[in-house]
C-alpha positions in Angstrom: 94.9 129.7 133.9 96.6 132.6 135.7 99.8 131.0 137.8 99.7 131.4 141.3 102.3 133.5 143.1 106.0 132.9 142.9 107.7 131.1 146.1 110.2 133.6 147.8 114.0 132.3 148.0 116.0 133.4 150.6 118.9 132.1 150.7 120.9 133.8 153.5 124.4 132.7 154.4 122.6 130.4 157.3 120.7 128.9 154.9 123.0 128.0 152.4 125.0 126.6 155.1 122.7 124.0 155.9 121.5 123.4 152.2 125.3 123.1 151.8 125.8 121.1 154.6 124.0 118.4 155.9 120.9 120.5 156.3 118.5 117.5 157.1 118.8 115.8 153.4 118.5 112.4 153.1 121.8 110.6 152.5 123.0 108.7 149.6 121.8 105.1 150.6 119.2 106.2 153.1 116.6 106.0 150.4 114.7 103.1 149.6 115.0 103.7 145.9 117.7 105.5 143.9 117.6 109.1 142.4 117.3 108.9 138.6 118.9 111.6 136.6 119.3 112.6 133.5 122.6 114.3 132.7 122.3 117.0 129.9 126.2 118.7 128.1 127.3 119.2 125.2 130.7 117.5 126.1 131.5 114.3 125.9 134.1 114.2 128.8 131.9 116.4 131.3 128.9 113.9 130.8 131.2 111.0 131.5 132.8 112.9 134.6 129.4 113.7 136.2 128.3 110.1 135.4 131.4 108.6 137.3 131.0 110.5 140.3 127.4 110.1 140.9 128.2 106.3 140.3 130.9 106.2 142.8 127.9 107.1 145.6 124.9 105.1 146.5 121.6 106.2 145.5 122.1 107.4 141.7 120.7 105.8 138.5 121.6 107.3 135.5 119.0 107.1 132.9 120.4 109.0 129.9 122.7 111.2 128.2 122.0 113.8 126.0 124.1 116.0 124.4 122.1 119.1 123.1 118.7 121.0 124.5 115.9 119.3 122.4 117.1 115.4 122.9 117.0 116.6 126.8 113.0 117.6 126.0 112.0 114.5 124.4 114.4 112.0 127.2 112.9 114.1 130.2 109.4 114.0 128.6 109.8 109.7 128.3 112.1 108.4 131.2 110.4 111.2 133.8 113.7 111.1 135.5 114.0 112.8 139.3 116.2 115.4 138.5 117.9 116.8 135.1 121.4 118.0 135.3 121.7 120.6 132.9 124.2 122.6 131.6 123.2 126.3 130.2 125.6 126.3 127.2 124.0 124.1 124.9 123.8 123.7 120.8 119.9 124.3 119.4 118.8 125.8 122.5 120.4 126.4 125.5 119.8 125.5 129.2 117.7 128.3 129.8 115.3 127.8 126.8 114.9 123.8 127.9 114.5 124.1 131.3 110.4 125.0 130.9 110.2 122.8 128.1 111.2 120.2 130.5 109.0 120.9 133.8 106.3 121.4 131.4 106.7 117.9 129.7 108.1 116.5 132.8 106.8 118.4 135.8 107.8 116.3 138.7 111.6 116.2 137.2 113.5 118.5 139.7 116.5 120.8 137.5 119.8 121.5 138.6 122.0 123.4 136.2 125.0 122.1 136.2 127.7 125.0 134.7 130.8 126.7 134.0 129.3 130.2 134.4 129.7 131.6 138.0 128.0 134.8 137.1 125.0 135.6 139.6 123.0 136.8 136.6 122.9 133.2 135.4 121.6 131.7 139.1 118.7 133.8 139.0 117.8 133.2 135.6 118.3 129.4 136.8 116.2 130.0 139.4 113.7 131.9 137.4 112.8 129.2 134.8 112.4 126.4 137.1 115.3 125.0 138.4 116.0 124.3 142.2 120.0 124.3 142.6 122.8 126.0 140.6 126.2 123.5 140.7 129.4 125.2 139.5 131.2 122.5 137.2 134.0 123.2 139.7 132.5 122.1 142.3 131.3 118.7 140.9 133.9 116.0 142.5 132.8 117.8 145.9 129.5 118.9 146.1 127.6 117.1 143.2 125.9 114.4 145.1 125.0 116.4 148.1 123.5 119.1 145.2 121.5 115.9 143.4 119.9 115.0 146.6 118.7 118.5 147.9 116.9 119.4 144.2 115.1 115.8 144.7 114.3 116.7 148.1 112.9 120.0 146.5 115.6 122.0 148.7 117.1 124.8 147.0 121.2 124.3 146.4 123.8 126.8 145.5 127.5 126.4 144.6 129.5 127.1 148.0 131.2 130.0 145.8 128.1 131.6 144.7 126.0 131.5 148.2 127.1 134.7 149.7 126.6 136.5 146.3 123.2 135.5 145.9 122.0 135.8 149.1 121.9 139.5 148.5 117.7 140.4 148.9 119.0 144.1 147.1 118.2 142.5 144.1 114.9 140.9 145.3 113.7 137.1 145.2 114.5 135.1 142.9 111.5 135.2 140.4 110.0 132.0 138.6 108.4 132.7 135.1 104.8 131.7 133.9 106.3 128.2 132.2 102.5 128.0 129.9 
């Protein structure tokens, strides 16, 4: 079965600002049901720091932790959570490698990788296999929430640090690989 085209992502300044900003997404506690994600590092402390501040908002349910790239397969393939946080430096296999695994096991689960790395490189290979948002671990206690609910709304989300370098077009759309 031969994939259909790619989507084209422009991401301008203009519209990262209103992914970053309001932007039209639905609020934490607007929705009639809560977002359920799946949080996905290899450290212990990061996992619990993501879980606390999506539990200090309305409209999060975490469903599991997992710790390396392969328990995030087989916990994405069972709960079907909303949206995977994932980070890309994983043991076994890293974010990267899990990501298709994932929407191809789980395929309504929205990703958002969820990262240390700042290096544009990295957002388009996030972009590329699958996921819909690229979160700077930095930027976690600010923006993580606001980043959850744009990936669930299937809006595109980019660290406020990040959405002037990767609005360049020089280096072309961002591309999404054949996940079959």
């Amino acid at each position: 079965m031969e994939a259909s085209p790619p989507p084209s992502y422009n991401i301008t300044p203009v519209v990262a600002k209103s992914i970053l900003g309001n932007g039209g997404l639905t609020l934490a506690g607007d929705s009639s049901s809560s977002i359920r994600v799946l949080i996905v590092d290899d450290n212990e402390f990061v996992r619990k720091q993501v879980r606390t501040v999506l539990s200090l908002q309305a409209g999060f349910d975490v469903v599991w932790e997992s710790a390396d790239g392969f328990d995030a397969i087989r916990r994405a393939q069972e709960l079907q959570p909303d949206v995977v946080l994932l980070d890309i430096s994983l043991p076994q296999i890293n974010g990267f490698q899990a990501a298709p695994l994932i929407k191809k096991f789980a395929p309504k689960t929205e990703l958002l990788f969820v990262t240390l790395h700042d290096n544009p490189l990295f957002v388009r290979e996030a972009f590329a296999v699958g996921a819909r948002g690229f979160l700077v671990k930095t930027d976690v206690p600010s923006s993580l929430g606001e980043a959850v609910q744009a990936v669930h709304a299937k809006r595109l989300f980019v660290s406020k640090q990040l959405a002037d370098i990767v609005s360049d077009r020089s280096a072309g759309p961002f591309p999404r690989r054949n996940i079959a």
